[in-house]
Predicted model as a PDB file, atoms N, CA, C, CB and O in Angstrom, pLDDT in the B-factor column:
MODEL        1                                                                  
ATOM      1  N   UNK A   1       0.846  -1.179   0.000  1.00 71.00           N  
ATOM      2  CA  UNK A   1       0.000   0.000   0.000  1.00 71.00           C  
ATOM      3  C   UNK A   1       0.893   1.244   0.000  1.00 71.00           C  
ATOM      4  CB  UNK A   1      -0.963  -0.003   1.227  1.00 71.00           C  
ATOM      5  O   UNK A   1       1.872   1.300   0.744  1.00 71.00           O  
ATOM      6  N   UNK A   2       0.567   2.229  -0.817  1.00 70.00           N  
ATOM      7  CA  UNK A   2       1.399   3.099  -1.031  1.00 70.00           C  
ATOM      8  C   UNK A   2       1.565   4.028   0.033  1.00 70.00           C  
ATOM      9  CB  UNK A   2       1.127   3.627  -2.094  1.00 70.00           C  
ATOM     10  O   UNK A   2       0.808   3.616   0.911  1.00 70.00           O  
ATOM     11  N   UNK A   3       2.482   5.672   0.685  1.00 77.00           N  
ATOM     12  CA  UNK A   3       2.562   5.728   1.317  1.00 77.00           C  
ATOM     13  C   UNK A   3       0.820   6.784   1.704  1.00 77.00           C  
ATOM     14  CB  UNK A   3       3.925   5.848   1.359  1.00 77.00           C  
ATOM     15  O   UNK A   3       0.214   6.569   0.655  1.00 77.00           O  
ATOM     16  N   UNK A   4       0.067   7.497   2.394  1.00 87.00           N  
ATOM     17  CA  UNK A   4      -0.724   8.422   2.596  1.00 87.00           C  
ATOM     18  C   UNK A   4       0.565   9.933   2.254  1.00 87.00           C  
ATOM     19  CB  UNK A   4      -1.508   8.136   4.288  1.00 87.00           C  
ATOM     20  O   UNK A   4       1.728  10.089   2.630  1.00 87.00           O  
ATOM     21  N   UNK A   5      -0.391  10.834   1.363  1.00 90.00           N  
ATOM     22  CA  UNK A   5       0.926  11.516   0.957  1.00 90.00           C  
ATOM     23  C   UNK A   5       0.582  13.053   2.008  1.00 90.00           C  
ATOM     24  CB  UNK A   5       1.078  11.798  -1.157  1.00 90.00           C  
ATOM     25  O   UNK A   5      -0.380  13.660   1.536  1.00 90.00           O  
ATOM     26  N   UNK A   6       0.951  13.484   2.802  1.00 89.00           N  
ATOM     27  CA  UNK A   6       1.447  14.640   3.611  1.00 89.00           C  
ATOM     28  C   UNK A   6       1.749  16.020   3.227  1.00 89.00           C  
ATOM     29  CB  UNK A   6       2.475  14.298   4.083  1.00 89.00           C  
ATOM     30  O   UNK A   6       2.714  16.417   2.573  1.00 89.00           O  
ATOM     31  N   UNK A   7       0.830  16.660   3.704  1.00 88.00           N  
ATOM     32  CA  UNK A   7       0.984  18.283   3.281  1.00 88.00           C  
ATOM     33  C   UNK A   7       1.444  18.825   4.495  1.00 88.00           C  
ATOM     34  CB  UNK A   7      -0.459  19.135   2.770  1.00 88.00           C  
ATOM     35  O   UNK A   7       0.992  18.268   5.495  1.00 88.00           O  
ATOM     36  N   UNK A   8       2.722  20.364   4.797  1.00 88.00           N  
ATOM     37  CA  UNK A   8       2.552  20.718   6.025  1.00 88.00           C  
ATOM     38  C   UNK A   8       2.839  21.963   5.059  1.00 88.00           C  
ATOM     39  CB  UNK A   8       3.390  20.136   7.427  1.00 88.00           C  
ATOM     40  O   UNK A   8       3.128  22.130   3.874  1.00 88.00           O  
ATOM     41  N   UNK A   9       2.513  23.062   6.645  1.00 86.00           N  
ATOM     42  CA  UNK A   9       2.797  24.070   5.745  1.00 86.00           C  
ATOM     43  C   UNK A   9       3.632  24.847   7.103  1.00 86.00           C  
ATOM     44  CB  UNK A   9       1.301  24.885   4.862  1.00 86.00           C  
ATOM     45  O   UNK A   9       3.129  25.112   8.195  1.00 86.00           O  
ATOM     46  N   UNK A  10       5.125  25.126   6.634  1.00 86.00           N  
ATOM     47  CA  UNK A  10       5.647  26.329   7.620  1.00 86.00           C  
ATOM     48  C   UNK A  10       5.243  28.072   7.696  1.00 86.00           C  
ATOM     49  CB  UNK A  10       7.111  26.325   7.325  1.00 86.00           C  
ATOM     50  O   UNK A  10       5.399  29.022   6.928  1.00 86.00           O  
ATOM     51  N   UNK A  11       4.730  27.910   8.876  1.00 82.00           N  
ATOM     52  CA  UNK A  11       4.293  29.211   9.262  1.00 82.00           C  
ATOM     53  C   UNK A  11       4.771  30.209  10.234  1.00 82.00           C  
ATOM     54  CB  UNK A  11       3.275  29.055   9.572  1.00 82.00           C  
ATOM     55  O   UNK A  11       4.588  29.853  11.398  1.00 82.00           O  
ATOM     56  N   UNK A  12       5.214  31.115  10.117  1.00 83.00           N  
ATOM     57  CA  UNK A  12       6.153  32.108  11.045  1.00 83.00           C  
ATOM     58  C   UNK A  12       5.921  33.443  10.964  1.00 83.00           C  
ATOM     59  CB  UNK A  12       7.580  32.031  10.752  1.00 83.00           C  
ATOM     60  O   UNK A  12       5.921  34.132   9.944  1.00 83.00           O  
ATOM     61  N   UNK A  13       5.704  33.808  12.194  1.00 80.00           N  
ATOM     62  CA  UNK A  13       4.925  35.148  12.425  1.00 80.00           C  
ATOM     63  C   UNK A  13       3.609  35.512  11.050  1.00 80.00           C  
ATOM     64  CB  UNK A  13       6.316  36.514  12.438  1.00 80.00           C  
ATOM     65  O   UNK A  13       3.521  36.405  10.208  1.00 80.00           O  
ATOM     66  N   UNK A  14       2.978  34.631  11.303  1.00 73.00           N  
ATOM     67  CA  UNK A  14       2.078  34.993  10.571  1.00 73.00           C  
ATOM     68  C   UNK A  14       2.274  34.519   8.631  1.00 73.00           C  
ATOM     69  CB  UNK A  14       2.074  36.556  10.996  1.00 73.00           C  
ATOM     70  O   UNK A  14       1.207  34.169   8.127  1.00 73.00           O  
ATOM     71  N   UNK A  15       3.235  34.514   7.881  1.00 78.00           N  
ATOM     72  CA  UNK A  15       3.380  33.874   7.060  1.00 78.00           C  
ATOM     73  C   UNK A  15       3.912  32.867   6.986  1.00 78.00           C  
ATOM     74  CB  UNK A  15       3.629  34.302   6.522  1.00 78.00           C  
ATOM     75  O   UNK A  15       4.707  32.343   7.765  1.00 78.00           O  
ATOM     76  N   UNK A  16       3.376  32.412   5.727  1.00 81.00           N  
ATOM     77  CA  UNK A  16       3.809  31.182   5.397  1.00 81.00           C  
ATOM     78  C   UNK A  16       5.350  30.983   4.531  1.00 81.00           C  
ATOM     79  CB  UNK A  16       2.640  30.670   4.625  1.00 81.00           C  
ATOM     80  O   UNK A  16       5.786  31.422   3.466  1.00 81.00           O  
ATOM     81  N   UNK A  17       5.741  30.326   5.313  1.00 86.00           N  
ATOM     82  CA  UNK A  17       7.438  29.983   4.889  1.00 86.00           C  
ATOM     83  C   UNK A  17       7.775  29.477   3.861  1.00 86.00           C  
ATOM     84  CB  UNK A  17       8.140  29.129   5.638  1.00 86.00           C  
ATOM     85  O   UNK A  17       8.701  29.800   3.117  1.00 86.00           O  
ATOM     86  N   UNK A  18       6.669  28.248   3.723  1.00 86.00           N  
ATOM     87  CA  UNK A  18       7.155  27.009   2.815  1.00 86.00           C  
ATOM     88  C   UNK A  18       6.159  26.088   2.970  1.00 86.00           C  
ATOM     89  CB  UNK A  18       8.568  26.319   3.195  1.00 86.00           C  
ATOM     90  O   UNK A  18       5.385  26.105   3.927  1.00 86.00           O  
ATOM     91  N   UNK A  19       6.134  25.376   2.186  1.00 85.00           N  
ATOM     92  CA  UNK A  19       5.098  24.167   1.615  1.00 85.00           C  
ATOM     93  C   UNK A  19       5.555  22.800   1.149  1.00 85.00           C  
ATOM     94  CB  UNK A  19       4.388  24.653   0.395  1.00 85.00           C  
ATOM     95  O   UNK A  19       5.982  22.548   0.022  1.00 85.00           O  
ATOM     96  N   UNK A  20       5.378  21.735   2.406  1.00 87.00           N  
ATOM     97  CA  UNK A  20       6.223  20.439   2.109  1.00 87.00           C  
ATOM     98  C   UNK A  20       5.237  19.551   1.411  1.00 87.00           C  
ATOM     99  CB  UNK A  20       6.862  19.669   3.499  1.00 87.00           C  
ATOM    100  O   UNK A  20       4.026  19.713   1.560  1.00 87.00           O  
ATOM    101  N   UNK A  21       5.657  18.780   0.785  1.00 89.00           N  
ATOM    102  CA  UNK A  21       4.559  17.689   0.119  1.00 89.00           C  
ATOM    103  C   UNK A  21       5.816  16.542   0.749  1.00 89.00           C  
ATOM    104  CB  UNK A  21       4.102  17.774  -2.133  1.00 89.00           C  
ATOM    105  O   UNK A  21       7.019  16.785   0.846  1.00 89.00           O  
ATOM    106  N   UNK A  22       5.217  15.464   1.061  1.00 90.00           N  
ATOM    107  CA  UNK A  22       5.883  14.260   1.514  1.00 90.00           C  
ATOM    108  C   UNK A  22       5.222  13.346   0.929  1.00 90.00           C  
ATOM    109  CB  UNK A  22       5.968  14.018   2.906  1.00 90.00           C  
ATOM    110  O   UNK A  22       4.004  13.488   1.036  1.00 90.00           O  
ATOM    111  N   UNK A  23       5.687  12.143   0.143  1.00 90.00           N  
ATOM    112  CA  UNK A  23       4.456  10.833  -0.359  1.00 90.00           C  
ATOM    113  C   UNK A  23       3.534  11.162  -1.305  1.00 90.00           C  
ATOM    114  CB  UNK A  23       3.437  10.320   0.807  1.00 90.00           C  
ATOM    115  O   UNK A  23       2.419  10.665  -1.462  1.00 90.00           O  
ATOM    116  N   UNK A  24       4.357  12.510  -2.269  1.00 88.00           N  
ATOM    117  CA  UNK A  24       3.389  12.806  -2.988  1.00 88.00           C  
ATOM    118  C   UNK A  24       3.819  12.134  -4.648  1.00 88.00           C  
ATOM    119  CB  UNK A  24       3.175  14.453  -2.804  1.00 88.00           C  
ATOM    120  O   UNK A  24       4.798  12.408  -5.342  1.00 88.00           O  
ATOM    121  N   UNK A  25       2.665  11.171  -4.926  1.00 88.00           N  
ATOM    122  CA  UNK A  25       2.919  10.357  -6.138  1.00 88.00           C  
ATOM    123  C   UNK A  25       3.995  10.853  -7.070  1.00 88.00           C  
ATOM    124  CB  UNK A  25       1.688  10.247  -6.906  1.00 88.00           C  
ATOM    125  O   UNK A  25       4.377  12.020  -6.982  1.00 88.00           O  
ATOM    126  N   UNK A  26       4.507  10.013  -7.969  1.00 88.00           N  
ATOM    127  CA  UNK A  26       5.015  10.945  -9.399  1.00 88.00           C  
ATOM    128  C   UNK A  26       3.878  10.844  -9.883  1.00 88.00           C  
ATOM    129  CB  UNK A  26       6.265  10.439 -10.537  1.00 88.00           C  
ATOM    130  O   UNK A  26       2.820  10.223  -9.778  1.00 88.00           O  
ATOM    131  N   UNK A  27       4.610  11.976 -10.694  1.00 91.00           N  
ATOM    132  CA  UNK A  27       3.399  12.406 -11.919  1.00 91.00           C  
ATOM    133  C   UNK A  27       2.036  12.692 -11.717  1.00 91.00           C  
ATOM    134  CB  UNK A  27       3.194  11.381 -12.864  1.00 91.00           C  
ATOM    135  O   UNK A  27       1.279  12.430 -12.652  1.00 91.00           O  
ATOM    136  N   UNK A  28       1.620  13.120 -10.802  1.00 89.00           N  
ATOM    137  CA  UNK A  28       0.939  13.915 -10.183  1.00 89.00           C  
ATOM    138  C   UNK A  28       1.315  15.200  -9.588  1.00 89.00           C  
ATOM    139  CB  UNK A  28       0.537  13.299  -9.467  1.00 89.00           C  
ATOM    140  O   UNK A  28       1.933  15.423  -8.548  1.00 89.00           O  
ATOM    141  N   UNK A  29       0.724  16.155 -10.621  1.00 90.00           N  
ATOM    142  CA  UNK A  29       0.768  17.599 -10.117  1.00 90.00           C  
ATOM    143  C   UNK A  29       0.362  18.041  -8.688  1.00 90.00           C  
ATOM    144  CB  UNK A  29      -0.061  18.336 -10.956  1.00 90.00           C  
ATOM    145  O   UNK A  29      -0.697  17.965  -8.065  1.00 90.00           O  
ATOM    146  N   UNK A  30       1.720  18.583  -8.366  1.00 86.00           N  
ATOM    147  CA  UNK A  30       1.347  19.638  -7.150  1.00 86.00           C  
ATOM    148  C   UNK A  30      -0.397  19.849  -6.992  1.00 86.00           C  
ATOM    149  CB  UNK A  30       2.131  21.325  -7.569  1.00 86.00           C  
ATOM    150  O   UNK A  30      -1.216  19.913  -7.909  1.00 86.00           O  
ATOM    151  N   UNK A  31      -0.598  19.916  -5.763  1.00 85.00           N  
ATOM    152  CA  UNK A  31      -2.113  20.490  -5.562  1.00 85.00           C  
ATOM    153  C   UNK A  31      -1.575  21.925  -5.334  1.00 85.00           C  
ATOM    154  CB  UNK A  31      -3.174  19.775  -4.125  1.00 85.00           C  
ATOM    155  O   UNK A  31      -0.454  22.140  -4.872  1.00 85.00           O  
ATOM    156  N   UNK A  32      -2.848  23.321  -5.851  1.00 80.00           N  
ATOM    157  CA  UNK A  32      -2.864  24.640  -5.190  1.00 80.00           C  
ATOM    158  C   UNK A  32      -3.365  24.738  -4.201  1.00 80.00           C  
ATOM    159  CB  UNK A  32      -3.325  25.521  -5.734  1.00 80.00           C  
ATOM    160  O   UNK A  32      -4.363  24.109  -3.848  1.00 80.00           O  
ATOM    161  N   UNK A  33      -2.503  25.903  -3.288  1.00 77.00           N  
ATOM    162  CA  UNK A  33      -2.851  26.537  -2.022  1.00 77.00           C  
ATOM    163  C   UNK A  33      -3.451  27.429  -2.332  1.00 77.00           C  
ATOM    164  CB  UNK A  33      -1.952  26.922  -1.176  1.00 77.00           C  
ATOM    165  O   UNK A  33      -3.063  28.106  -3.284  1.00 77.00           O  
ATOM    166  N   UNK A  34      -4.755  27.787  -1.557  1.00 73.00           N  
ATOM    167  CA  UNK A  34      -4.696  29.574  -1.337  1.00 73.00           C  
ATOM    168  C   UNK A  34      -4.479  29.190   0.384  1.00 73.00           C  
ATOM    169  CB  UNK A  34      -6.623  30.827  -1.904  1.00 73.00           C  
ATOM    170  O   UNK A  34      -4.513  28.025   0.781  1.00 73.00           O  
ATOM    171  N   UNK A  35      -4.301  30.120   1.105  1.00 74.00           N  
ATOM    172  CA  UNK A  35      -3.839  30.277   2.260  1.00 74.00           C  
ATOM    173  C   UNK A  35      -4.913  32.109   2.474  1.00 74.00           C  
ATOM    174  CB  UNK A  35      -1.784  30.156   2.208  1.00 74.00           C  
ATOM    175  O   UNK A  35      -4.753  33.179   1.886  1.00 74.00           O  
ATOM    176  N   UNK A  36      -5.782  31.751   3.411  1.00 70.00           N  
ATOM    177  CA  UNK A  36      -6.475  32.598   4.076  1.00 70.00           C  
ATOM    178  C   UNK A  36      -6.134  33.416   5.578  1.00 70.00           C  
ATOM    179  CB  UNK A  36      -7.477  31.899   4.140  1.00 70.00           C  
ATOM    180  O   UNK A  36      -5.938  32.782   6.615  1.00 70.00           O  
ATOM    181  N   UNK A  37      -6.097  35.073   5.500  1.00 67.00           N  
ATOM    182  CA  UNK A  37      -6.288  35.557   6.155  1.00 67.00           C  
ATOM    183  C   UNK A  37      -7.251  36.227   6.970  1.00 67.00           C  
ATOM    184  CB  UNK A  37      -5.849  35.745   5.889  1.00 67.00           C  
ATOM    185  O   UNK A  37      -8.235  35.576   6.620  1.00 67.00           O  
ATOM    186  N   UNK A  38      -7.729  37.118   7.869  1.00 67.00           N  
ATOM    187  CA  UNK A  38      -8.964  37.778   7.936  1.00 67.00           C  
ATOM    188  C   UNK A  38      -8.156  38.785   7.543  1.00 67.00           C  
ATOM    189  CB  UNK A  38      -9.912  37.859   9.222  1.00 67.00           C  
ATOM    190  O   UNK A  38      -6.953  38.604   7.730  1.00 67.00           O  
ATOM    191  N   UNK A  39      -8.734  40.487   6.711  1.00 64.00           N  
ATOM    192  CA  UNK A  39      -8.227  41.218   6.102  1.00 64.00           C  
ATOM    193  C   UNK A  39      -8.564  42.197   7.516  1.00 64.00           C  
ATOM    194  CB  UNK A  39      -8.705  41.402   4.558  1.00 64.00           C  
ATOM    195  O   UNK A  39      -9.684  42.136   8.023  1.00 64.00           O  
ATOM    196  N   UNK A  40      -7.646  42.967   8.007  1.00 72.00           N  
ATOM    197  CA  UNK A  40      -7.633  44.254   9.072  1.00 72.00           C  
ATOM    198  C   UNK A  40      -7.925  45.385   8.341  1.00 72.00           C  
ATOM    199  CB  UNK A  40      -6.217  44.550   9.845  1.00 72.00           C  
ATOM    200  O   UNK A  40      -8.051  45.438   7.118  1.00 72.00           O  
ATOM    201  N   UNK A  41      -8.049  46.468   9.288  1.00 74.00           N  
ATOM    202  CA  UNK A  41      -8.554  47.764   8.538  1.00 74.00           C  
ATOM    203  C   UNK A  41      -7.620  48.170   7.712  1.00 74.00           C  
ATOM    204  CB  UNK A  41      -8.899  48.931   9.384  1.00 74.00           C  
ATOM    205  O   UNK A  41      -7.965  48.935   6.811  1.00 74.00           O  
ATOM    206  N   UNK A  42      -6.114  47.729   7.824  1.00 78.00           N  
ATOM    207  CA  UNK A  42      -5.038  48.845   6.574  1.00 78.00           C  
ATOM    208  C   UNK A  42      -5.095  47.702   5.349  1.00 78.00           C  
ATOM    209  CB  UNK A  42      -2.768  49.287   7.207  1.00 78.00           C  
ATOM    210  O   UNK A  42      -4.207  47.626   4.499  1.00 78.00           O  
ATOM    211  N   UNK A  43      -5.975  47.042   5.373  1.00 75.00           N  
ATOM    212  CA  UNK A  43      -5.831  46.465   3.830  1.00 75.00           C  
ATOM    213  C   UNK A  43      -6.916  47.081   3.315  1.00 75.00           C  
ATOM    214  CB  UNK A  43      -5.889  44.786   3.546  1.00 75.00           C  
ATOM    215  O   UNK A  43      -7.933  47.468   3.892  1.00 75.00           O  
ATOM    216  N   UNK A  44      -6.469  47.162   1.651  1.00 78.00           N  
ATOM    217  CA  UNK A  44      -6.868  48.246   1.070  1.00 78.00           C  
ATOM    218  C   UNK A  44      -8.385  47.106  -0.064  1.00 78.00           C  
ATOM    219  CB  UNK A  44      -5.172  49.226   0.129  1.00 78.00           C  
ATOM    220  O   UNK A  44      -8.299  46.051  -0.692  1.00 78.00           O  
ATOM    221  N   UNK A  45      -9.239  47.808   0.129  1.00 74.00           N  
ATOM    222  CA  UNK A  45     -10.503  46.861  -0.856  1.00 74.00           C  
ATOM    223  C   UNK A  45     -10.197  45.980  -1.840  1.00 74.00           C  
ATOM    224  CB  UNK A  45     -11.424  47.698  -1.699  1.00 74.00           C  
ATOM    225  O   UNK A  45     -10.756  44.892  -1.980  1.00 74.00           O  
ATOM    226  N   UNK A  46      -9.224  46.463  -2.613  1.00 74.00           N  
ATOM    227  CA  UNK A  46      -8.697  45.847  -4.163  1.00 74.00           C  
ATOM    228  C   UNK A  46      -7.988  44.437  -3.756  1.00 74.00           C  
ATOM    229  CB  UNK A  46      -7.361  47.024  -5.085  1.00 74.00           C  
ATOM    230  O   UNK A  46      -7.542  43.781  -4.698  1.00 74.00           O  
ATOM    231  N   UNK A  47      -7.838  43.888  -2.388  1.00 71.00           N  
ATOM    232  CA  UNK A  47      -6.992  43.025  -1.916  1.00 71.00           C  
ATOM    233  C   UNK A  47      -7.584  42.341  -1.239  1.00 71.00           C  
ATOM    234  CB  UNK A  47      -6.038  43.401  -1.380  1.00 71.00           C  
ATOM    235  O   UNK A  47      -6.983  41.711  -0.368  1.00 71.00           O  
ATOM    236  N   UNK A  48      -9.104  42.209  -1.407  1.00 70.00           N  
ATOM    237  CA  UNK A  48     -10.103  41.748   0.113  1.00 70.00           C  
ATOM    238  C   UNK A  48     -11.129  40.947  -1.213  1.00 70.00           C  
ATOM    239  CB  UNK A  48     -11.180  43.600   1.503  1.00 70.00           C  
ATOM    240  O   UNK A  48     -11.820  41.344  -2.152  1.00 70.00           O  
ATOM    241  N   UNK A  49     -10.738  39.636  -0.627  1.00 67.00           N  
ATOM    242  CA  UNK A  49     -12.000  38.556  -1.396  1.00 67.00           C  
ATOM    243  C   UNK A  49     -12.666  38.608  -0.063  1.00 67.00           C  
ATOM    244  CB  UNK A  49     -11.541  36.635  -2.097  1.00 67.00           C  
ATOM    245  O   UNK A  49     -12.320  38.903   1.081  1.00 67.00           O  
ATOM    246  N   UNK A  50     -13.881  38.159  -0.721  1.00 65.00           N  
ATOM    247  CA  UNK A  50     -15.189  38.228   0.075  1.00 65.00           C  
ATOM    248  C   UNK A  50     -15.733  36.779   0.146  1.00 65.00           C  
ATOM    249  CB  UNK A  50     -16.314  39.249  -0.636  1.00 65.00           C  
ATOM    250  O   UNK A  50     -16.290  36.292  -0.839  1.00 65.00           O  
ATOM    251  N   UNK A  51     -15.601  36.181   1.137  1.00 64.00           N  
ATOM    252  CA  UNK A  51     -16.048  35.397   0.935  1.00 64.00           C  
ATOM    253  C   UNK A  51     -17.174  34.370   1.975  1.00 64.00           C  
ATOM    254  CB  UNK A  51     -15.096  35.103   0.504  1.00 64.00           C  
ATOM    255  O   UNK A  51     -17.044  34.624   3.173  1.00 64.00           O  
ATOM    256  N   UNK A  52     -17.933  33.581   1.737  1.00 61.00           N  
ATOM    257  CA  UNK A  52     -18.543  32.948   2.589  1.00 61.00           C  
ATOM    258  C   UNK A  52     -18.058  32.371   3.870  1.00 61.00           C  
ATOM    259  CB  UNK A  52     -18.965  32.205   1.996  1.00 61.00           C  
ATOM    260  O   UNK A  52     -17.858  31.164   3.729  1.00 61.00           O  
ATOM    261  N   UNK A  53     -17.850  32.708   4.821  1.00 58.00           N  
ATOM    262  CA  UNK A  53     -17.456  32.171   5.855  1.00 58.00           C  
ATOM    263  C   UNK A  53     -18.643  32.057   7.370  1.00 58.00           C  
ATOM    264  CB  UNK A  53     -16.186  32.992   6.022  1.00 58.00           C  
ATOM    265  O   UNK A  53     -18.325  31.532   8.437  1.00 58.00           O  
ATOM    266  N   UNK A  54     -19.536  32.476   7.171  1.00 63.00           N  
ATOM    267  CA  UNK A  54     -20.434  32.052   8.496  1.00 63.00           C  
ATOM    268  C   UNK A  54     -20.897  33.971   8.746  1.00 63.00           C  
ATOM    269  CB  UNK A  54     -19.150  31.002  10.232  1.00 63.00           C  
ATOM    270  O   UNK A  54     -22.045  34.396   8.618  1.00 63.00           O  
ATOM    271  N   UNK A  55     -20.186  34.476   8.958  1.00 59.00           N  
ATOM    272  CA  UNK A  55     -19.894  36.332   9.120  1.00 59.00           C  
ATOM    273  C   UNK A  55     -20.202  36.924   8.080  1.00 59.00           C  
ATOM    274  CB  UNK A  55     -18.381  36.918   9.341  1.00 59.00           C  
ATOM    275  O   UNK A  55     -19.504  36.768   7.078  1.00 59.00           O  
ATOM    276  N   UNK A  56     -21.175  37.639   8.064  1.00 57.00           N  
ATOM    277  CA  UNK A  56     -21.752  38.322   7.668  1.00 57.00           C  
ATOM    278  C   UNK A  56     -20.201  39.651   6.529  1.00 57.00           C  
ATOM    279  CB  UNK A  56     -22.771  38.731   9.125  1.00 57.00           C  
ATOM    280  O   UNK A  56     -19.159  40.056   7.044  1.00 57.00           O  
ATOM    281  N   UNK A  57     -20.520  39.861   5.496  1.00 53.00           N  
ATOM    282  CA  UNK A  57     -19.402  40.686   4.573  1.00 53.00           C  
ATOM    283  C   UNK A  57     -18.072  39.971   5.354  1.00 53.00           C  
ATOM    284  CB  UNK A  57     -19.477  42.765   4.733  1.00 53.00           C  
ATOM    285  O   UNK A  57     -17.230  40.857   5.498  1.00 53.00           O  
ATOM    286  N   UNK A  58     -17.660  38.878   5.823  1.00 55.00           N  
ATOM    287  CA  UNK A  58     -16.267  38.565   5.992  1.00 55.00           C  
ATOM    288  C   UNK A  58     -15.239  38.937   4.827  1.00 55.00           C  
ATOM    289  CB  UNK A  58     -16.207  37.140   6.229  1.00 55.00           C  
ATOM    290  O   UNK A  58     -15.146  38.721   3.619  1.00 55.00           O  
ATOM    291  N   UNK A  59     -14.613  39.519   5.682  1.00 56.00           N  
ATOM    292  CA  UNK A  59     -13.267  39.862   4.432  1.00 56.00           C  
ATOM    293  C   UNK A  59     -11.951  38.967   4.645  1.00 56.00           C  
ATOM    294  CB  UNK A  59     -12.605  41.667   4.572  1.00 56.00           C  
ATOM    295  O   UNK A  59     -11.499  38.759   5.771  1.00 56.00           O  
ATOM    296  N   UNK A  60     -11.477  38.547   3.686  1.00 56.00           N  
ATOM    297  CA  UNK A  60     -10.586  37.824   3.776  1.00 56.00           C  
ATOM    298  C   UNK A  60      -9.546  38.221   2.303  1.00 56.00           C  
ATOM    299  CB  UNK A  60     -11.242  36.379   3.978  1.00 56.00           C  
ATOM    300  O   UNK A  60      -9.793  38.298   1.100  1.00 56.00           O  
ATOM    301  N   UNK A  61      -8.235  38.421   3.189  1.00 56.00           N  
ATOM    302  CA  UNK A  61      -6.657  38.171   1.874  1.00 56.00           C  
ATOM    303  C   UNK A  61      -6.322  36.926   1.658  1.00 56.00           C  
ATOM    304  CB  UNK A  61      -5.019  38.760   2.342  1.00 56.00           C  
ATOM    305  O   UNK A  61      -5.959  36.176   2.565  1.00 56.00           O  
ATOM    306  N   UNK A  62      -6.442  36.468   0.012  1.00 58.00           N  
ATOM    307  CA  UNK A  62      -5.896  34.998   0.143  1.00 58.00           C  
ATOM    308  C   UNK A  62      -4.400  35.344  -1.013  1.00 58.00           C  
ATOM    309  CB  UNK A  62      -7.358  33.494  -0.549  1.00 58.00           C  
ATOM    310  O   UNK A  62      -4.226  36.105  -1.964  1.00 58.00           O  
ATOM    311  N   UNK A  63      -3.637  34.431  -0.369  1.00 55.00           N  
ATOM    312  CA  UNK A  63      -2.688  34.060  -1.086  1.00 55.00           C  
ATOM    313  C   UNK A  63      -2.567  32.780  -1.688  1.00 55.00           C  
ATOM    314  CB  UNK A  63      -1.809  34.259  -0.487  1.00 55.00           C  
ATOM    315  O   UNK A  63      -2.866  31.792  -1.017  1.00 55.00           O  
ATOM    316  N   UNK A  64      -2.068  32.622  -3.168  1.00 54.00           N  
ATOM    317  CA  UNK A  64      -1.958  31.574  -3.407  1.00 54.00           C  
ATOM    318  C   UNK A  64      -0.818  30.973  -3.700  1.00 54.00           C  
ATOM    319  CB  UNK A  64      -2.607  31.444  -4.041  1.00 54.00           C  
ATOM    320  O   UNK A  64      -0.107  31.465  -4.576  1.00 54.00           O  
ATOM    321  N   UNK A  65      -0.332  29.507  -2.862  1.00 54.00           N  
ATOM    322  CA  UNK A  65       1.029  29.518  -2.631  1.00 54.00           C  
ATOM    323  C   UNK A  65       1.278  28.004  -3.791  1.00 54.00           C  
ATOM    324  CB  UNK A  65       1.471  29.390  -0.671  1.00 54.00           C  
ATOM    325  O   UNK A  65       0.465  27.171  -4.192  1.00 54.00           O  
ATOM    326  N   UNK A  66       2.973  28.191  -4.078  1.00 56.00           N  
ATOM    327  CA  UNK A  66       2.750  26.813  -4.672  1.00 56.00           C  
ATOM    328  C   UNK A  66       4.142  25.860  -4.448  1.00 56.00           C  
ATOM    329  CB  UNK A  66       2.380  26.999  -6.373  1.00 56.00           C  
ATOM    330  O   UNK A  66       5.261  26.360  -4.330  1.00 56.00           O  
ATOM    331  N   UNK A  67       3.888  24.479  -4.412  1.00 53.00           N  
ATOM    332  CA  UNK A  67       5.098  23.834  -3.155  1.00 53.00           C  
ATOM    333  C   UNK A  67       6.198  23.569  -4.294  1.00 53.00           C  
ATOM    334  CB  UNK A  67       4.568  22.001  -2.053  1.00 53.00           C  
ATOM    335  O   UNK A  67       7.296  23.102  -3.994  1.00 53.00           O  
TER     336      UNK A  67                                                      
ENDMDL                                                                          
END                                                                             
């Protein structure tokens, strides 16, 4: 049985460092990250997805990272 393949993600002060894949098949493409923040008042609108989260207009910065 092959191995279960392992995502971690290093995180430090708040960003993300790095993106390990462990046991991840060949030939199978990388999966995409987005990586979610809640957006604070100095982020600027043009940078704020909106998205469904339970909260009413939740704002959220996503980044999308790739390993």
């Amino acid at each position: 049985m092959p191995p279960i393949p392992a995502i971690g993600l290093l995180v430090h002060d708040d960003d993300v460092e790095a993106v390990v894949l462990e046991g991840w098949p060949e030939g199978v493409p990388p999966p995409r990250f987005v990586v979610f923040d809640f957006a604070g008042p100095d982020v600027s609108d043009k940078y704020v997805l909106h998205v469904s989260s339970g909260a009413p207009n939740a704002g959220l910065v996503g980044h999308e990272l790739f390993p």
